[in-house]
N, C-alpha and C positions, 0 to 999 in steps of 0.2 A: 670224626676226628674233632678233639676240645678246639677253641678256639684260643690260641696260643695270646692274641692282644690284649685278652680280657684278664682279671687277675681271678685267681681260683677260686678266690670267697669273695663275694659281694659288700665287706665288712668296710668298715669307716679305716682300719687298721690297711687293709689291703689298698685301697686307693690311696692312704695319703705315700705307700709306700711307691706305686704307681707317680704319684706327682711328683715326687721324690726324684725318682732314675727319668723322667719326663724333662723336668728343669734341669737337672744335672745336665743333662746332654744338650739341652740348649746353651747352657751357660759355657759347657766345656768349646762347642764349635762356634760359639761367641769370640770366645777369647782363644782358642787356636789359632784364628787368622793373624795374630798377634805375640804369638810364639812363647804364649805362657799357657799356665793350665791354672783352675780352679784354686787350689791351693796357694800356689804361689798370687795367686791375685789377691788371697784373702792377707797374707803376710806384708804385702804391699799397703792395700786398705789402710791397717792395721796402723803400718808404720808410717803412713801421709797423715790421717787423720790424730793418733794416738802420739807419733814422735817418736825418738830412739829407746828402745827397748828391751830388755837382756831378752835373750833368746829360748829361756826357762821360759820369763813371761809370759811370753808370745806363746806360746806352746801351752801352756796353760790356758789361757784366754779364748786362742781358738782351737783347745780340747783334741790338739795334735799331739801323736807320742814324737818322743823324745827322737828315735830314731827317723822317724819321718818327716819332724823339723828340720834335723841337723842336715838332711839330703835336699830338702826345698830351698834350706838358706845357702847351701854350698853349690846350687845351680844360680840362686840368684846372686849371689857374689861374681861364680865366674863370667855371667854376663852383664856384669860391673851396673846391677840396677840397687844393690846394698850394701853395704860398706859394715864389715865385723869387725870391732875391737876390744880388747880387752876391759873390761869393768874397773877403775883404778880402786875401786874399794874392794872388789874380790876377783885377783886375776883368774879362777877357773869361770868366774862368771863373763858370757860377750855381749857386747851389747851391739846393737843390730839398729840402723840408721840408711833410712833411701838414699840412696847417691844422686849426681844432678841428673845421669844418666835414666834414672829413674823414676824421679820428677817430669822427666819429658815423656819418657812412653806413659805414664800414670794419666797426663794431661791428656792423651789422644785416646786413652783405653774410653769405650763405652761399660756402662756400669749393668752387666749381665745379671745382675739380682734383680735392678729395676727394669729389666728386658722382660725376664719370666714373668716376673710380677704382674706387669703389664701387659704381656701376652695372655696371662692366665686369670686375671680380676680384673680386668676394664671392663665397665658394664653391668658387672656382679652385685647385686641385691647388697648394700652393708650392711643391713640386719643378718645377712644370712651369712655372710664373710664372720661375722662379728659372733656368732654361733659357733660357727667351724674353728676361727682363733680359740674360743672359749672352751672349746670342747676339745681339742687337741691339745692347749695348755694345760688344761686338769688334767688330762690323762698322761701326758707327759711327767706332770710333778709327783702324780701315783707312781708309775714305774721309778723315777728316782730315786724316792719316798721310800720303797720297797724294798730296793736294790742297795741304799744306805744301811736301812736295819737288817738286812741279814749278811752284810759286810762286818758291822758291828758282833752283832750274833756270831759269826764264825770265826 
């Protein structure tokens, strides 16, 4: 019987996909205890650090569809941690703004990206970190790369 922990190909592709669903689940039972999930943290982020922002934007930025923002911002509204209003220069546009309610759990949230991080590379050779970035960024910007021209193309 295969050994189900391991990923099926040995490849650079199959582990980062591994450290991938790895970190996710820390970062999700990170912020569970705290009654948000992954997403809604990153929209929080987002909106402490970046400030009030139409909610297109947001959704753009962090390469969230449309329909999956609009259901993230309408949980964070009704637990009064974001405040949605109309855009005065384009009412179909809203713009999206942390509430004080939100500034407070924000203050007490631990930062689950630097949790992984640091569960996963403290210690870690930075030549070899610095490899791994390197190598994962190029291959990355190939598939976009790729994925653009035959968008184009068809």
């Amino acid at each position: 019987m295969p050994d189900e922990s391991q990923p099926q190909h040995d490849s650079v592709g199959a582990w980062a996909k591994q450290y991938y669903f790895a970190s996710r689940a820390l970062i999700e039972a990170t912020l569970r205890e705290h009654g948000i999930g992954p997403t809604q943290w990153y929209v929080l982020h987002q909106l402490v650090n970046e400030g009030p922002t139409t909610q297109r934007e947001l959704a753009l930025a962090l390469k969230i569809e449309r329909a999956t923002m609009s259901g993230v911002v309408s949980t964070l509204v009704r637990k009064g941690l974001v405040a949605q209003i109309p855009d005065a220069a384009d009412q179909r546009q809203r713009i999206l703004s942390i509430t004080a309610v939100g500034r407070e759990l924000w203050a007490g949230l631990p930062d689950p990206v630097a949790r992984a991080t640091a569960l996963s590379f403290d210690g870690a050779d930075p030549a070899e970190l610095a490899v791994a970035r390197h190598v994962l960024k190029e291959a990355t910007e190939r598939l976009l790369a790729h994925m653009a021209a035959e968008e184009a193309a068809g």
